[in-house]
C-alpha positions as CSV (number, residue, x, y, z in Angstrom):
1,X,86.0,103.9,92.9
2,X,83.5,101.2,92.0
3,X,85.9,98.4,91.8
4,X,87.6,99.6,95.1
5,X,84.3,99.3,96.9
6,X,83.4,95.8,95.7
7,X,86.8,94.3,96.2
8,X,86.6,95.7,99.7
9,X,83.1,94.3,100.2
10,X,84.1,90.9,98.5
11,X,86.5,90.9,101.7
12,X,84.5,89.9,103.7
13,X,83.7,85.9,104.6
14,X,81.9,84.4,102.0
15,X,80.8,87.1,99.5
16,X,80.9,87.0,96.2
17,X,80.4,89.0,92.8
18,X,77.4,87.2,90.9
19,X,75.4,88.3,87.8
20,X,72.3,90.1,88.3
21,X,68.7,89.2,85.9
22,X,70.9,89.4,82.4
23,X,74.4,89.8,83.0
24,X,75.0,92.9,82.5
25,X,75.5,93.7,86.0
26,X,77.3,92.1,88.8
27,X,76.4,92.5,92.4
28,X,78.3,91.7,95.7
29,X,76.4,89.2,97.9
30,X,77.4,88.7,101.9
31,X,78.0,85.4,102.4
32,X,77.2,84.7,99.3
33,X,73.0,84.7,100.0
34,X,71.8,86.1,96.0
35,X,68.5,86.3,97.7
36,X,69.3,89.2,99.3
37,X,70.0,92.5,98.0
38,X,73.5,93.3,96.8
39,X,75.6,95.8,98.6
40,X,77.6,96.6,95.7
41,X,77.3,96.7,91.8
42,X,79.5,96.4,89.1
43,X,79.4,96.6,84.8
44,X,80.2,93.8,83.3
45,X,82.8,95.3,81.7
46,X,84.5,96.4,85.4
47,X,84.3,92.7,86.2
48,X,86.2,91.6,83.1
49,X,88.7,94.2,84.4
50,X,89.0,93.1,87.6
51,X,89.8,89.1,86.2
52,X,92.3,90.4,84.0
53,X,93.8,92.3,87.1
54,X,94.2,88.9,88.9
55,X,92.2,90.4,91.7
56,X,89.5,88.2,91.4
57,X,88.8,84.6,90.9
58,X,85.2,82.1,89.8
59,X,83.9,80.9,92.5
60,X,81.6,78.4,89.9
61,X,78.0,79.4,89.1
62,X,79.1,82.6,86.8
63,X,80.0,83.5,90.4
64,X,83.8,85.1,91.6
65,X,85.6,85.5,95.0
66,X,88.4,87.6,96.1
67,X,92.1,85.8,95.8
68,X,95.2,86.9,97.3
69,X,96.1,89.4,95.0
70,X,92.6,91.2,95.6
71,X,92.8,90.8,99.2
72,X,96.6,92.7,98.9
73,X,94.9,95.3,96.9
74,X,92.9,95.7,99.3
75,X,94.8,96.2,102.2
76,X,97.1,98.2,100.3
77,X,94.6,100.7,99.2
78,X,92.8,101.2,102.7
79,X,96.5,101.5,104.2
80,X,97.9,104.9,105.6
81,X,100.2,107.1,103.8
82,X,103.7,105.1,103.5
83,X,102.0,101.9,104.8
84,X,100.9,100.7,101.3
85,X,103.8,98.3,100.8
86,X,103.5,96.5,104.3
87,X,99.8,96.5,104.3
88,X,99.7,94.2,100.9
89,X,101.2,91.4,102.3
90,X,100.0,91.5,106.0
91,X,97.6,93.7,108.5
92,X,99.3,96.5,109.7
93,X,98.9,95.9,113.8
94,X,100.4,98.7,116.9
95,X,102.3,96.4,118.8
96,X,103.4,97.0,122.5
97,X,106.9,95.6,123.0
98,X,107.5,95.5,126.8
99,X,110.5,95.3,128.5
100,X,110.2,95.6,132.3
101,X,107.6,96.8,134.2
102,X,107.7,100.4,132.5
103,X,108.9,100.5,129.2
104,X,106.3,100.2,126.8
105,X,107.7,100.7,122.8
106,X,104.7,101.0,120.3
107,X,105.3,100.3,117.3
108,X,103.4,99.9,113.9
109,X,103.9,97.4,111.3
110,X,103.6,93.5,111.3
111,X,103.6,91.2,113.8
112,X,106.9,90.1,114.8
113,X,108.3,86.6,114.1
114,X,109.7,84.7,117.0
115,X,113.1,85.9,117.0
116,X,113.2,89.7,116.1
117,X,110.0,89.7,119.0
118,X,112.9,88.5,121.5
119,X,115.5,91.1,120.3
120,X,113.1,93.7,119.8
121,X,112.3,93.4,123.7
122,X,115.9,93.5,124.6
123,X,117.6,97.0,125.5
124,X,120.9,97.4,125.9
125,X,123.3,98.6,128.4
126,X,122.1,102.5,128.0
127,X,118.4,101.2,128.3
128,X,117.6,101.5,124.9
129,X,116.0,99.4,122.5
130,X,118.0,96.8,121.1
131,X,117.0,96.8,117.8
132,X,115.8,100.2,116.2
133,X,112.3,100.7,114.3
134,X,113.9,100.8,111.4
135,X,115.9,97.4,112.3
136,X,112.7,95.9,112.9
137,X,111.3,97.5,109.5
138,X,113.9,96.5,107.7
139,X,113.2,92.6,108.8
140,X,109.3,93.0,108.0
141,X,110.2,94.1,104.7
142,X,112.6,91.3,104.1
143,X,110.6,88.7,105.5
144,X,107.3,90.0,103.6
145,X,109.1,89.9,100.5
146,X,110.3,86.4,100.6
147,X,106.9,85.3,101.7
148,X,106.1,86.5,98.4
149,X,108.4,85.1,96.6
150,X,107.6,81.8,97.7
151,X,104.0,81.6,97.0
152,X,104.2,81.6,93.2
153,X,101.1,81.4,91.4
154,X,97.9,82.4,93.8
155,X,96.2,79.9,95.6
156,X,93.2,79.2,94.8
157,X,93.4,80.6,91.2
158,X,92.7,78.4,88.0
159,X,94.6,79.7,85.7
160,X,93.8,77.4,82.6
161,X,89.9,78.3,82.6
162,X,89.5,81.4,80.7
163,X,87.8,84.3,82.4
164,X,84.3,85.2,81.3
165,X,85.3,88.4,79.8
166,X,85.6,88.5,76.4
167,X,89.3,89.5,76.4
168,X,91.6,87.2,74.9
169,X,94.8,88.0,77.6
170,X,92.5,88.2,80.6
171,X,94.2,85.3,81.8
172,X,97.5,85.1,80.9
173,X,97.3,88.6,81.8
174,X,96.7,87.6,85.4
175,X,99.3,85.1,85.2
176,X,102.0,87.6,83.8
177,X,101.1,89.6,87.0
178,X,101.5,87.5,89.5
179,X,104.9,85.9,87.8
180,X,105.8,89.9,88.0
181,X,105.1,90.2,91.4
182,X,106.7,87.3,92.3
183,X,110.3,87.6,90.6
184,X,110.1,91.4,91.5
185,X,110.1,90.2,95.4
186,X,112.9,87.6,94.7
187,X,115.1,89.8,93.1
188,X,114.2,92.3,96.2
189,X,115.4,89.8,98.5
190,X,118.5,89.0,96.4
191,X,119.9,92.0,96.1
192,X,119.2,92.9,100.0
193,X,120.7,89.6,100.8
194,X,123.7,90.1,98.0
195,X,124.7,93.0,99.7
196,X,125.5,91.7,103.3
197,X,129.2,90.4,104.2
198,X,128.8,86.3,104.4
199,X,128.7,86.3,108.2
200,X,125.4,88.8,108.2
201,X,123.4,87.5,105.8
202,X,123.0,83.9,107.5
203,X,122.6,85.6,110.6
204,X,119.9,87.5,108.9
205,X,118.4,84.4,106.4
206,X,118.7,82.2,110.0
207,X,116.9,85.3,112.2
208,X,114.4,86.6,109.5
209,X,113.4,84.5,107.2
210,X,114.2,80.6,108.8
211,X,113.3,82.0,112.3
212,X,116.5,80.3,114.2
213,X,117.2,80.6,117.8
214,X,120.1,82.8,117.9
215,X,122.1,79.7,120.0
216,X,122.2,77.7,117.2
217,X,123.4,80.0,114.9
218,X,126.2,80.3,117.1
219,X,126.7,76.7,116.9
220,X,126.4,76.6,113.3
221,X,129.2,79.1,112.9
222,X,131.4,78.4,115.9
223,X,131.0,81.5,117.5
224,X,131.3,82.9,120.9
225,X,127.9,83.1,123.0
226,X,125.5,86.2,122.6
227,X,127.8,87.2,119.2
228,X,124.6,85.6,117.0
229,X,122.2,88.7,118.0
230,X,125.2,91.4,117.1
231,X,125.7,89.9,114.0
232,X,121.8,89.8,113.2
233,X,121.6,93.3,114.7
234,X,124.4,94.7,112.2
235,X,122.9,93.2,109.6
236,X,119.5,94.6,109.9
237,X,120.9,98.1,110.4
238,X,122.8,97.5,107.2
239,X,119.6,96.9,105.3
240,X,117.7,99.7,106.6
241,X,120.0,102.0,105.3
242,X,118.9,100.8,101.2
């Protein structure tokens, strides 16, 4: 509970986790200000935990910061029931999607990207939604895990200086997890993309993950107008179904 309560302090601008008189304690500082009284404590042994997590990184001075992977944690552990995955790799927003003067959808999850924000608008000839909440989950999930899968190592991490922690894996440790996480979430997007018919999965890599119009799409693949969001569409309710 400790560590959870100084990560989640540590999120905010500027703090960070700096020895206190000998050592043997760490304390969180706002805005990093050590003349003021620290709003959270630590053992030095829960710090040495925390490095060898990857959840935190030095900041110089004997000090540390939150990284990425802290930050994800997080999110991840103040996120609702079920909302754990998405909240580690963005905030969790309600979103209004509007389409005419009185259909209001809200919805929860992550902020749309361009082109599922169009579709999601869109209903269809019964007045429904065009694309389904679990359409448009099925494209945050994608989308979040090739994100992921991009970054590699964390930014903002220095992986060759060797954490103050008296543990000789602390740092390859941290760099094993984030080389976990990061081929976990490319296989993830593999496999969902591996098991789409050639026409859906680059409507889906052009819609979710390179953000193209839908038009040119259509133009890419010679096909008939308005075919590009169908072929998205099918291939989004294909993947919600895994």
């Amino acid at each position: 509970m400790n560590k959870a309560r100084v990560l989640a302090r540590l999120a905010s601008s500027g703090a960070v986790l700096a020895p206190i008189k000998d050592g043997a304690v760490y304390g969180v500082f706002p805005g990093g200000d050590r003349r003021r009284r620290p709003t959270a404590r630590l053992s030095r042994a829960e710090v040495r935990e925390l490095v060898s997590d990857g959840a935190i990184r030095e900041a110089g001075a004997g000090s540390y910061a939150l990284n990425e992977a802290g930050g994800a944690r997080v999110r991840r552990e103040a996120a609702a029931p079920g909302e754990e995955f998405l909240a580690q790799h963005a905030s969790i927003v309600d979103r209004s999607v509007i389409s005419g003067a009185a259909n209001i959808r809200v919805l929860r999850g992550f902020a749309l990207n361009g082109v599922i924000k169009r579709l999601a608008a869109l209903r269809d000839h019964a007045d429904r939604p065009w694309l389904s909440d679990a359409e448009i989950e099925a494209a945050a999930r994608l989308r979040a895990d090739w994100e992921a899968a991009q970054i590699g190592f964390l930014r903002g991490s220095d992986w060759s200086a060797p954490p103050r922690s008296g543990t000789a894996r602390g740092s390859s440790a941290a760099v094993e997890n984030a080389m976990t996480r990061q081929s976990d979430a490319r296989r993830r997007v593999n496999e969902a993309l591996n098991s789409l018919a050639p026409p859906l999965r680059r409507a889906v890599e052009r819609g979710c993950l390179h953000e193209d119009g839908m038009e040119a799409l259509e133009r890419a693949e010679g096909w008939p107008q308005r075919s590009g969001k169908l072929a998205l569409k099918l291939g989004l309710a294909q993947l919600a179904t895994r």
